[in-house]
C-alpha positions in Angstrom: 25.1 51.0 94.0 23.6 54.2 95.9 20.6 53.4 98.0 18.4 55.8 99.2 18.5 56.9 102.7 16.4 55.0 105.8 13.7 57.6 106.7 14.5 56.9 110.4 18.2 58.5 110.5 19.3 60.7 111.8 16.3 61.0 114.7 13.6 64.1 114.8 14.0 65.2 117.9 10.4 65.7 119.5 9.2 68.9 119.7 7.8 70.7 122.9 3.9 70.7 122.7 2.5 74.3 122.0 -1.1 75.8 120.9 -0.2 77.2 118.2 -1.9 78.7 114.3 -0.5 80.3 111.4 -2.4 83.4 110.5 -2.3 85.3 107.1 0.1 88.2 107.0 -0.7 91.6 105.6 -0.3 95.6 106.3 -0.4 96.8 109.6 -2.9 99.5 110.4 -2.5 102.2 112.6 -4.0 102.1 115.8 -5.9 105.1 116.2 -4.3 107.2 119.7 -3.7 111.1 120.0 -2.2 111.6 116.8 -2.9 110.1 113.2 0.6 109.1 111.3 0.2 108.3 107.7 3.6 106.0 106.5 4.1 106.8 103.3 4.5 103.8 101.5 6.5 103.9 97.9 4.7 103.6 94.2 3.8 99.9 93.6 6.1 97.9 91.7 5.9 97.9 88.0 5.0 94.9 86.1 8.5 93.2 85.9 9.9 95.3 88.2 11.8 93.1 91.3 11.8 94.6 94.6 13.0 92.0 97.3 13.7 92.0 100.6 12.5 94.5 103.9 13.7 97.9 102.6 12.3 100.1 105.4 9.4 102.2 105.2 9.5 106.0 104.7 8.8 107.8 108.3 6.9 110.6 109.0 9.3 113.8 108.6 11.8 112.3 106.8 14.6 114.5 105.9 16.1 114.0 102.4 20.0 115.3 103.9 20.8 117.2 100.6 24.6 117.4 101.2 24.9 113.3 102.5 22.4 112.6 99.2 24.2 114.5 96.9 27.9 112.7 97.5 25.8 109.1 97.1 24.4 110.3 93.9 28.2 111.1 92.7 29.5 108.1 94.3 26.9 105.5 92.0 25.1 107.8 89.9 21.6 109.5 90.5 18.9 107.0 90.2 17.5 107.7 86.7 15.5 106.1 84.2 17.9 104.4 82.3 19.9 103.9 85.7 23.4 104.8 85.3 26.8 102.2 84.2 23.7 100.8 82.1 25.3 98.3 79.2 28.7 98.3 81.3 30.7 96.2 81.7 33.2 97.2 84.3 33.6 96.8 87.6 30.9 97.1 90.2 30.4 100.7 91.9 30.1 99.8 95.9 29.3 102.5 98.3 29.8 101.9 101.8 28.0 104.1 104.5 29.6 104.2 108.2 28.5 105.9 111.2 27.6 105.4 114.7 24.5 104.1 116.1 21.4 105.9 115.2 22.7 108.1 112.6 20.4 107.8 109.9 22.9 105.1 107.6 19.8 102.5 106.7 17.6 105.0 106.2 20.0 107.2 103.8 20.4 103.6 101.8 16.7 103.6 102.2 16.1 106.5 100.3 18.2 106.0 97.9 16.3 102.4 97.0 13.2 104.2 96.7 14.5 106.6 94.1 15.6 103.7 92.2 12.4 102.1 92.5 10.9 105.2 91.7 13.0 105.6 88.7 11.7 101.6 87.8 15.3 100.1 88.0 14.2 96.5 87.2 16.1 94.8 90.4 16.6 96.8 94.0 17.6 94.1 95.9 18.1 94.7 100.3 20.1 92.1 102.1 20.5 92.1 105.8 24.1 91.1 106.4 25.1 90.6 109.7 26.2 87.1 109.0 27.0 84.8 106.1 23.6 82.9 106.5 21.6 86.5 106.3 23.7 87.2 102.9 23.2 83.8 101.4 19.5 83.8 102.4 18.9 86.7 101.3 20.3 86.1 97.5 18.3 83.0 97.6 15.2 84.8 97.9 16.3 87.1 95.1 17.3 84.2 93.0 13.6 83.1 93.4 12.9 86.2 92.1 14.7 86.5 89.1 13.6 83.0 88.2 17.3 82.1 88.4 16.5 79.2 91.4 16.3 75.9 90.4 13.2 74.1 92.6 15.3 72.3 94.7 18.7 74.4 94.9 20.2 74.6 98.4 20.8 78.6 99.5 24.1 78.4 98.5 23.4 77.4 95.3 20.8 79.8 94.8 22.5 83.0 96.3 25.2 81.5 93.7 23.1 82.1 90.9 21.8 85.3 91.7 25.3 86.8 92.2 26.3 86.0 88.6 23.1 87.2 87.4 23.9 91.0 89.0 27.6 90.4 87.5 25.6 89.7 83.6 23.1 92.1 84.0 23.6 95.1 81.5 20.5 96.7 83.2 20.6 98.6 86.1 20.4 96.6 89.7 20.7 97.8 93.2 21.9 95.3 95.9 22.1 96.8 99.2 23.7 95.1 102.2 22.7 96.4 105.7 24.4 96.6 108.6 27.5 94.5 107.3 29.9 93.6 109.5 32.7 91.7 107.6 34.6 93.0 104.6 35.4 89.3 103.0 31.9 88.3 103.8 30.3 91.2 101.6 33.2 90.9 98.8 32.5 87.1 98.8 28.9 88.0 97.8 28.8 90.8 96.0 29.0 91.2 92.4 32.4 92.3 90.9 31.4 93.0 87.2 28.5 94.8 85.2 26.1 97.5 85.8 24.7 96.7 89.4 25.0 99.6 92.1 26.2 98.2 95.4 25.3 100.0 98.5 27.1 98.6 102.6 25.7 100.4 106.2 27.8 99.3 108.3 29.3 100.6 112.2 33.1 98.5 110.8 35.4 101.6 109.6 37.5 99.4 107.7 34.5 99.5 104.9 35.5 102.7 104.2 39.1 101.7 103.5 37.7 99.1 101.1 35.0 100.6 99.0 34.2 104.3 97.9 33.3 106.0 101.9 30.9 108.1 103.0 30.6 109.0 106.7 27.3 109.7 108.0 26.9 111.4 111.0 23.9 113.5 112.4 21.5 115.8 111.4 22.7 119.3 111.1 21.2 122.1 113.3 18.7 123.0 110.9 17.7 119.8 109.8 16.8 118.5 113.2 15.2 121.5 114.0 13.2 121.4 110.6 12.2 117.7 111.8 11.2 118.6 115.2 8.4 120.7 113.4 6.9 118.2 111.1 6.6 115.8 113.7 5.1 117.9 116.6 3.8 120.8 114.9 5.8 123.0 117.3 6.9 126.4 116.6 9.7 127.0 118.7 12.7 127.4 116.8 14.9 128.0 120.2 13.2 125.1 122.2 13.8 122.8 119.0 17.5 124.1 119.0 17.9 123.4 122.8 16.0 120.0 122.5 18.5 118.9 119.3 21.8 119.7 121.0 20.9 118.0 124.0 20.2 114.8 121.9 23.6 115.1 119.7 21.1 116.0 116.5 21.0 111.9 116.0 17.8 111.4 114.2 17.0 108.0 115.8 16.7 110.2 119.2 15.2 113.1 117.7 12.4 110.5 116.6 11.8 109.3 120.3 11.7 112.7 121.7 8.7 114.0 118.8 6.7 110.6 119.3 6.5 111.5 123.6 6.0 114.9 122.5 3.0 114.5 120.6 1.7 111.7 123.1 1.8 113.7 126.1 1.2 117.0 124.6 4.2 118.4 125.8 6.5 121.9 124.6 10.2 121.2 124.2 10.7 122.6 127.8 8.0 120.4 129.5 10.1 117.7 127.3 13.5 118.4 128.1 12.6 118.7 132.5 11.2 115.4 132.0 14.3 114.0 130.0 16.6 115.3 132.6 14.2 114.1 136.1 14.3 110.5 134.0 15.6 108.0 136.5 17.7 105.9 134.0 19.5 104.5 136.6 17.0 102.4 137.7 16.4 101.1 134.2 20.1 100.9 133.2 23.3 100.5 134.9 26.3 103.5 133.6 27.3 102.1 130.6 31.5 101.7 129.9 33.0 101.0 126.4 30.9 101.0 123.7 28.8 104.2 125.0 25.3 105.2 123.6 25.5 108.5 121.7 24.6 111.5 124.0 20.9 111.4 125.6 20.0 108.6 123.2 19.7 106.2 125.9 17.4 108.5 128.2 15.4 109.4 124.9 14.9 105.9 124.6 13.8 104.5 127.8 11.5 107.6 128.4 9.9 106.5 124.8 10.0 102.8 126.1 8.1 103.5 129.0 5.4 105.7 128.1 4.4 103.1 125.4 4.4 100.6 128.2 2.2 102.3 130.2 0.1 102.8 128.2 -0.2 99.6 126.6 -1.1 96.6 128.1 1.5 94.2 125.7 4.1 95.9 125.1 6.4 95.0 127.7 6.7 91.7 126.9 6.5 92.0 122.7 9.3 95.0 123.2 11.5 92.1 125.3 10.7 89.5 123.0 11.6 91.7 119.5 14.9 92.9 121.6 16.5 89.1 121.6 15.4 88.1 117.7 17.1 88.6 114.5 18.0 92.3 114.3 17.2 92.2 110.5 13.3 91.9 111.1 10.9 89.8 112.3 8.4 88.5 109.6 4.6 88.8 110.8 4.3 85.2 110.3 6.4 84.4 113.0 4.7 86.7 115.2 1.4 85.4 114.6 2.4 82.0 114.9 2.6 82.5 118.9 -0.4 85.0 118.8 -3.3 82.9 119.8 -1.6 81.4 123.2 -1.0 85.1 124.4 -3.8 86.9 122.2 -5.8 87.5 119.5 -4.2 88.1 116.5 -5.6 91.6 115.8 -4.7 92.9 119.1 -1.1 91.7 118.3 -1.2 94.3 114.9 -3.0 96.8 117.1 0.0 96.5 119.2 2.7 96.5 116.6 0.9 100.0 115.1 1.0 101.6 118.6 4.7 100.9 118.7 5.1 101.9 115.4 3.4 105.4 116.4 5.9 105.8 119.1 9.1 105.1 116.8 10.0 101.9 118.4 9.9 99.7 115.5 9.2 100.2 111.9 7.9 98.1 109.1 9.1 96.6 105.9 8.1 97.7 102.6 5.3 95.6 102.1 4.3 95.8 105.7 5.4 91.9 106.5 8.2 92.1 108.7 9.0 94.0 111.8 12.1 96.5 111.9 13.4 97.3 115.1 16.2 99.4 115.3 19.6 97.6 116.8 19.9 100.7 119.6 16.6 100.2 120.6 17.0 96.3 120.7 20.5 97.0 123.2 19.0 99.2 125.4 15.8 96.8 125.5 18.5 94.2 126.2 20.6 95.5 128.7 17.5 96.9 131.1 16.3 93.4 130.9 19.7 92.3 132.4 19.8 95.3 134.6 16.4 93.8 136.1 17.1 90.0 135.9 14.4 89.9 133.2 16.6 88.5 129.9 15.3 84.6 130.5 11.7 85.5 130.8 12.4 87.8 127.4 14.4 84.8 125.6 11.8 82.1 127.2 9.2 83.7 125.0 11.0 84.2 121.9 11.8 80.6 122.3 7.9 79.6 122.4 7.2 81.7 119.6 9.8 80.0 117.9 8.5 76.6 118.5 4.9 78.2 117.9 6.3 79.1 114.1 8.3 75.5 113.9 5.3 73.6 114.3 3.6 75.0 111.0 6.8 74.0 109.1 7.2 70.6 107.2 9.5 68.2 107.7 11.3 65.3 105.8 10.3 65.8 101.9 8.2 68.6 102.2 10.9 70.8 103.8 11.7 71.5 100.0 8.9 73.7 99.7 9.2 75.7 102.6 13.2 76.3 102.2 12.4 80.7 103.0 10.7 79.4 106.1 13.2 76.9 107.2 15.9 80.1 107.0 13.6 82.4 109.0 13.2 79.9 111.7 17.2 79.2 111.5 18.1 83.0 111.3 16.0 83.4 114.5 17.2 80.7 116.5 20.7 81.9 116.3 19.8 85.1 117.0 18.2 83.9 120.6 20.8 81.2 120.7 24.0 84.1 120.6 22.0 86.0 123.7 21.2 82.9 125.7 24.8 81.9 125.4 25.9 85.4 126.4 23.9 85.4 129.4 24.9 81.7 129.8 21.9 80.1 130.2 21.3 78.1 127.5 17.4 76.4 128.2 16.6 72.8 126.8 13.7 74.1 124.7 16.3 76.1 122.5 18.4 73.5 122.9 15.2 71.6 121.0 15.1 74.3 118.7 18.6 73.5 117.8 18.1 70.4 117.0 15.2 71.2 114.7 17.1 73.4 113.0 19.5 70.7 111.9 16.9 68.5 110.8 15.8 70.8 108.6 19.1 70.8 106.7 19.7 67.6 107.1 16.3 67.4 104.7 17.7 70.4 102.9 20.8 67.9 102.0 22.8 71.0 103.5 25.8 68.9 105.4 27.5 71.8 105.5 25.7 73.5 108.0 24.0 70.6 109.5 27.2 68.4 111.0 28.9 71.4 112.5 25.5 72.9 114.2 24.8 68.8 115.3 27.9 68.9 116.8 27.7 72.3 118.9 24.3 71.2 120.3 25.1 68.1 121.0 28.2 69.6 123.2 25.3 71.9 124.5 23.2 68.9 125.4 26.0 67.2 127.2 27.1 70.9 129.3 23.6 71.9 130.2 21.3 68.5 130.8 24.2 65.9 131.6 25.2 62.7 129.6 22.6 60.6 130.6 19.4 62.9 130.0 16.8 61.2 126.8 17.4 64.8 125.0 21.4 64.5 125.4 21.0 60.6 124.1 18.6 62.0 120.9 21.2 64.2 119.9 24.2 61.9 120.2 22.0 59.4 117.7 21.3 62.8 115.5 25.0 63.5 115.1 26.0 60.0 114.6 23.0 59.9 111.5 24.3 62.8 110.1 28.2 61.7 110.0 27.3 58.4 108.4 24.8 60.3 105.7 28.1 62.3 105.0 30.2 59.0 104.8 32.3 59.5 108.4 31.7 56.2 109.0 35.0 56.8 111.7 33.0 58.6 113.7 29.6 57.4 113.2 30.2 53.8 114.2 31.4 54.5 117.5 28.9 57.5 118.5 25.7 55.0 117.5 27.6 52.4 119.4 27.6 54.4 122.3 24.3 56.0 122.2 22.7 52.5 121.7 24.5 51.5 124.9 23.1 54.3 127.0 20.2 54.5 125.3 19.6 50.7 126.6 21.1 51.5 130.1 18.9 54.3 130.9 15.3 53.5 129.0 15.7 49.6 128.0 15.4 47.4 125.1 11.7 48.1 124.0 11.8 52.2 124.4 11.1 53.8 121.0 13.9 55.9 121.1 15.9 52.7 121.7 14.4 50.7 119.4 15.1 53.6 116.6 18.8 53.6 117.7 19.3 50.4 117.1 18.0 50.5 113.7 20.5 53.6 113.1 23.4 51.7 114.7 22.3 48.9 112.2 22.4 51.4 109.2 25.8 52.3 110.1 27.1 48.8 110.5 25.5 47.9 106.4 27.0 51.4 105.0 30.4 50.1 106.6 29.8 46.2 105.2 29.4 44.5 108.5 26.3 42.7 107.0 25.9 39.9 109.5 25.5 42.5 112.3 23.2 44.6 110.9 21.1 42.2 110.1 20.8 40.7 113.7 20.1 43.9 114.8 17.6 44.7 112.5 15.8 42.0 113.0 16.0 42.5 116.5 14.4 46.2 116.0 11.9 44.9 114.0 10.6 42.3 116.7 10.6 45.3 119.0 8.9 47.8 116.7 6.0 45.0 115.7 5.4 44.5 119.5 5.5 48.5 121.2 3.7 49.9 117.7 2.4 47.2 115.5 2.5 45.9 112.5 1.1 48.9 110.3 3.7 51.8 111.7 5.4 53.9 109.9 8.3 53.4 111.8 8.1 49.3 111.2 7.4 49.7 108.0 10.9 52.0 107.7 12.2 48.9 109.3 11.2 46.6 107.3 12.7 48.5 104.2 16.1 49.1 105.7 16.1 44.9 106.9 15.3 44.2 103.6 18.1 46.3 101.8 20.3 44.5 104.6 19.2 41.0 103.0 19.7 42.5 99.3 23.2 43.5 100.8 24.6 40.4 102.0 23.0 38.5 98.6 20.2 36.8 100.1 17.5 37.3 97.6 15.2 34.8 98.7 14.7 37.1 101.5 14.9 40.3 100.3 12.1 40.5 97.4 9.5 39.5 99.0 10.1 41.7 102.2 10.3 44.6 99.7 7.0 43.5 97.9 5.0 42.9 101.3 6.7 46.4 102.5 5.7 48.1 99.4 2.1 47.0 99.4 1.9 47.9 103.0 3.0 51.4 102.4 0.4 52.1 99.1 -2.3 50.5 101.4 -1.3 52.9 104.8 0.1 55.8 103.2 -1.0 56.0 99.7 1.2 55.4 96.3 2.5 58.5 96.0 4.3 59.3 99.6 7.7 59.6 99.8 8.7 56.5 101.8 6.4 54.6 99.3 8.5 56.0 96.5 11.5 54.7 98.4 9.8 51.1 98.1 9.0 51.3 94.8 12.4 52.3 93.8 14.1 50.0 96.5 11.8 46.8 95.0 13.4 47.6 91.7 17.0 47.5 92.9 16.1 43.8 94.2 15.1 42.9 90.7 18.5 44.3 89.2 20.3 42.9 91.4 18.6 39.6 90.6 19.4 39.8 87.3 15.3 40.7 86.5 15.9 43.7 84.2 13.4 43.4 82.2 11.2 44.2 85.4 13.4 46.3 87.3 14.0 49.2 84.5 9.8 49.7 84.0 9.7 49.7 87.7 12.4 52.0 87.6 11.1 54.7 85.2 8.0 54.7 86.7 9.6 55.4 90.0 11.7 58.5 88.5 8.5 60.4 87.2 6.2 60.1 90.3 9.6 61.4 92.4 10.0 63.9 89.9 6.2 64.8 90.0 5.7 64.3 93.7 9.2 65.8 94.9 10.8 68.0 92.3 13.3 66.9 89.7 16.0 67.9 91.7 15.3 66.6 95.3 18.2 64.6 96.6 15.7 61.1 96.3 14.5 61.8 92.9 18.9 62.2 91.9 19.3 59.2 93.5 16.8 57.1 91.6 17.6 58.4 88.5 21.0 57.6 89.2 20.3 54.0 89.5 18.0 54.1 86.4 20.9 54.6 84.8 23.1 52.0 86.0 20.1 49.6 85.2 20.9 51.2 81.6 24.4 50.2 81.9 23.8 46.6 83.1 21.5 46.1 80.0 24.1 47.1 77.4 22.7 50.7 76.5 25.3 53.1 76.9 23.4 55.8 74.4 20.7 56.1 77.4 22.8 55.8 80.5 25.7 58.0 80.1 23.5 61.2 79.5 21.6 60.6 82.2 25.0 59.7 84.8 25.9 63.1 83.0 22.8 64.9 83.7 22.5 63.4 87.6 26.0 63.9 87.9 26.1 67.8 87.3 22.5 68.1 89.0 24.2 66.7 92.2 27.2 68.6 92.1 24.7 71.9 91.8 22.3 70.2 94.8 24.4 68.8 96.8 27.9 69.3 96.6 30.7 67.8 94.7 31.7 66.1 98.0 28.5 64.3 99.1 28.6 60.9 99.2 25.8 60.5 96.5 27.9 62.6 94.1 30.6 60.7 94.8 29.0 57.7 94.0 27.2 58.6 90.8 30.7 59.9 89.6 31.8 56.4 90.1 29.2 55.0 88.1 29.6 57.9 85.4 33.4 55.9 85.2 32.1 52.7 85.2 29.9 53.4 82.3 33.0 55.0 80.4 34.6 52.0 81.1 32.2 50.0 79.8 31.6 51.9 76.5 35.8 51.7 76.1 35.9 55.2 76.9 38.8 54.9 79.1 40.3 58.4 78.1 37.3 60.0 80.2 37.4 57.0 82.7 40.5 57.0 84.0 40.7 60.6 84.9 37.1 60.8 86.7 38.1 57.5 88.5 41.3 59.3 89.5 39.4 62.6 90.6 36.9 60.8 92.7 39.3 58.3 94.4 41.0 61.7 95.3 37.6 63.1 96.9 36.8 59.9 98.2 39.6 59.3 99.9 39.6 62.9 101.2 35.9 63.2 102.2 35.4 59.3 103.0 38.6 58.0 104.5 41.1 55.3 102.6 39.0 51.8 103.7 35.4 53.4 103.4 33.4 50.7 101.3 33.0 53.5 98.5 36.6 54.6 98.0 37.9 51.3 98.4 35.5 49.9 95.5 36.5 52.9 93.4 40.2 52.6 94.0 39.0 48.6 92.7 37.7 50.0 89.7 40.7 52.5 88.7 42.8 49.6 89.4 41.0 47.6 86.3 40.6 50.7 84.1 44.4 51.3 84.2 44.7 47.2 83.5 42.7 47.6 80.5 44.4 50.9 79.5 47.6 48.9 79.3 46.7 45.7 77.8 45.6 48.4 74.8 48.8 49.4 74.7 50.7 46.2 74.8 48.3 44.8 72.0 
């Protein structure tokens, strides 16, 4: 029988202390300064119109590139009412835009989103793309969206659903992937079928080879001249001329040049001296390889510096925005860290100025913070030219934990799955740069470790064992063996393999971190005292009762004297000893502990929190076992609406109990209730989790068992074949789960053939 989980395992690292409050997020206003710009901002959504994701706002002087916006509009149709391929059923129209740095490729993809929006396309969907994780979080949130996202499907899941929905949609749908970098990551996402426009920016040529091309390169001589004059106001046709050659006519350039222009009140000549007497080598050393397009770089750092004179914070926000995710920053994040370094309006009055002098941009809605990737390298690399990059990733990395301490944990990380991904998405963007520089500090080492909680409470395995693994590698590199952070994260990764059934590697790794845990804190530290109860968690999921018994009573002692009676983390004890007593048969033991723990936890933490749901449900598993159905299935059903109430039909706890409910169905001789509902749990767990989690696993089991018993043995048999098959795949041969379903097969196939002999 599945039990639920001990809320103890794996081990929440603990986080570094930070002042920190989450402020609301809005619009940003311009700062008022020489020159007024007005961002023009598209036409509100319709009613039932979807517009999702951080599709760049319009700039000032804009430049609609005729020739580069006619050959999109033949390439996917121009943006009309009706939106064009609507009704079809063919194959998916993709686009894919290449060009150097700073050419103008999001923007053009920009423009042509707000056409469609314009035109009231139902769905313009923009994903950033520069990894897997950005795709499938991004179709998540659009998922949401469309209504298509279950309340507790994982990302992958969701980003699942809304790719099928694009495929089925008859009406027209743009889904735009910026700055992709992998051609079987985008086709592994994007829609193949039905009317949905698909549009790729990307720097990788071999999108071209792949998907209907269009290179975009610079303005042309008359276009950057005609945006030189809407942006200064100049009349100088020969000084723009000179001015646009000298910066290879590429827009992002062109827009750092007008923005110093207008600040210092300058003519294209007075511009032009001052580019050329620009000392960039003391900002940056001569680039090799991948070289910045002609006078970008100088254009850049002169824009870069004049802001920062002028403006007290900018140095450090411009360092900090140059090591995050280059697909945005949300406001939320930023405001998280605001009120350790300032108020949160002189943050946004910041954020415009920068705005003002074209080093960032803002999404649609005004939310997130745009920065483009050139402006984030050359930010970068004077940083390391100076010796500055730790001081730039040490305060990403407190905003970070700044933004992680607003975030739930445990069940409430459910409701805050868009969060969780920003705060993931983030991290690895700081983490890539730390580990490039090759300094990797222990507070984003923290981080880290946070981050794989989070999906560990997300049920994501997936991503969580691999990303336990790295940093516990990290931990090990950076702080040593010994250190209590590199001892927290061994105990984390050997959680997380025995939650995903390795009890292989599980048993040792607890057995070991126990060991030095002892050694290096002794026998009464917390963080010893919760390792033992892990290691004793392992020991009952592998059926090595008698042990985990001893040392769960042993943690218990030592919890009742360091914390008390009344502790959360007794209390988890006292649950997890009991289920060890249930376990090995005793009973006598085991109901009342679950009674005395139960009333415990509705007296401390009220009768709907999530470790007293565990009780409740935990209580009613003694009764079964005792033979008490009468009591146990009440108990049970009661236990299944408040999880589905209090947690959401679909959270992993709420799947587990109803799972049980329905071998309690089983054991009472009422097959009509409990195969639907082993149906039901078992697809809702293949959706949630994954058909390879050990909770799906074990429900499929139980779905067998109760073909079995109804003499359905021409659906049992095969599902007991399938899931010995995963089992002993995922599990290994002699895991306590495959071996009892290799049992059950075994007397299937007996039954099977005494039907045929008689």
């Amino acid at each position: 029988m599945t039990t639920l989980p001990a809320a103890d395992s794996p081990q929440r690292q603990p986080p570094i202390q930070m002042d920190a409050t989450a402020s609301g997020q809005g619009r940003v206003y311009q700062a008022a300064g020489d020159q007024t710009i007005n961002h023009h901002y598209p036409p509100r959504p319709e009613p039932g119109q979807i517009v999702e994701g951080d599709i760049p706002q319009c700039p000032p002087g804009f430049q609609v590139r005729p020739r580069l916006r006619r050959r999109l509009a033949d390439l996917l149709g121009e943006p009309e009412q009706d939106g064009p391929g609507s009704g079809d059923g063919g194959a998916v129209v993709i686009c894919a835009l290449a060009g150097t740095p700073g050419v103008g490729k999001t923007l053009l993809a920009a423009s042509y989103a707000w056409a469609c929006q314009a035109a009231r396309w139902p769905v313009i969907a923009w994903i950033a793309a520069e990894s897997t994780d950005q795709i499938v979080t991004g179709l998540a949130a659009l998922a949401e969206r469309l209504g298509q996202r279950l309340p507790d499907d994982d990302a992958t899941t969701a980003a699942t659903r809304a790719r099928s929905w694009l495929a089925a949609t008859t009406r027209p749908a743009l889904l735009v992937f910026d700055n992709a970098t992998d051609v079987a990551v985008v086709r592994r996402w994007c829609p193949a079928t039905g009317a949905t426009r698909a549009l790729v920016t990307t720097r990788n040529r071999a999108f071209l080879r792949s998907y209907q091309p269009l290179e975009v390169d610079g303005f042309t001589p008359d276009q950057a001249q005609a945006f030189l004059h809407r942006r200064t106001g100049l009349d100088d046709p020969g000084g723009a001329a000179e001015l646009a050659t000298e910066l290879g006519h590429l827009p992002l350039a062109l827009a750092q040049a007008a923005s110093v222009i207008n600040r210092l009140h300058l003519d294209y000549p007075g511009y032009l001296d001052l580019l050329h007497a620009f000392p960039i080598g003391d900002y940056l050393r001569a680039h090799d390889g991948d070289a910045y397009p002609a006078g970008t770089v100088q254009a850049i750092m002169l824009s870069i510096t004049q802001a920062e004179a002028s403006l007290p914070a900018a140095p450090h926000l411009l360092a900090m925005l140059s090591v995050l995710s280059p697909a945005g920053t949300p406001l939320t994040v930023l405001s998280a860290g605001s009120k350790a370094s300032s108020h949160p309006v002189h943050l946004r009055e910041t954020l415009a100025a920068l705005a003002d002098n074209c080093l960032i941009s803002f999404s649609e809605d005004g939310a997130t913070v745009l920065m483009h990737r050139l402006v984030q390298r050359v930010l970068r690399e004077r940083a390391t030219h100076h010796g500055h990059l730790s001081a730039a990733l040490a305060r990403a990395i407190g905003l970070l934990h700044a933004f992680n301490a607003t975030l739930p944990y445990g069940a409430g990380t459910w409701a805050a799955r868009a969060q969780v991904e920003t705060l993931i998405d983030q991290t690895s963007t700081v983490y890539h740069w730390a580990l490039a520089g090759g300094d990797l500090p222990a507070e984003l080492l923290a981080l880290r470790g946070w981050c794989g909680r989070y999906l560990y409470d997300l049920a994501d395995l997936t991503r969580a064992v691999p990303l336990f693994e790295v940093t516990l590698a990290d931990h090990e590199r950076v702080l040593g063996a010994d250190h209590p952070s590199t001892l927290a994260s061994r105990n984390n990764l050997a959680g997380i393999y025995r939650v995903a059934g390795d009890l292989g590697r599980a048993i040792p790794l607890s057995e070991a971190a126990l060991a030095d845990c002892e050694r290096m804190l002794g026998a009464d530290h917390p963080d010893t005292l919760t390792f033992r109860s892990n290691l004793a968690g392992t020991y009952r999921a592998a059926g090595r009762l008698g042990r985990a018994i001893q040392l769960y009573e042993a943690a218990l002692a030592g919890r009742e004297r360091a914390l008390g009676a009344d502790h959360p983390s007794t209390l988890n004890i006292r649950n997890d000893l009991a289920h060890a007593y249930q376990a090995a048969g005793d009973l006598g033991r085991a109901i009342p502990l679950h009674k005395s723990t139960l009333a415990d936890r509705e007296r401390i933490q009220g009768a709907d929190h999530p470790d007293t749901l565990i009780s409740r449900n935990n209580l009613a598993t003694a009764y079964q076992e005792a033979g008490d159905l009468p009591r146990a299935i009440p108990l049970y059903e009661a236990t299944v609406a408040d999880q589905e109430r209090v947690l959401g039909g679909d959270h992993p706890n709420t799947l587990t109990c109803r799972s049980i409910l329905a071998t309690a169905y089983r054991q009472a001789g009422d097959p009509r209730r409990a195969i639907p509902l082993y149906e039901a749990t078992v697809a809702d767990q293949e959706r949630v989790l994954g058909g390879d989690h050990p909770h799906t696993l074990a429900s499929r089991n139980d779905l067998a068992a109760a073909y079995h018993a109804a003499g359905d043995l021409h659906r049992a048999i095969p599902l007991y074949e399938a899931t010995l098959a995963d089992c002993e795949e995922v599990l290994g041969a002699e895991h306590p789960l495959t071996r009892a379903v290799r049992g059950n097969l075994g007397a299937a196939a007996a039954a099977a053939h005494r039907d045929v002999g008689g």
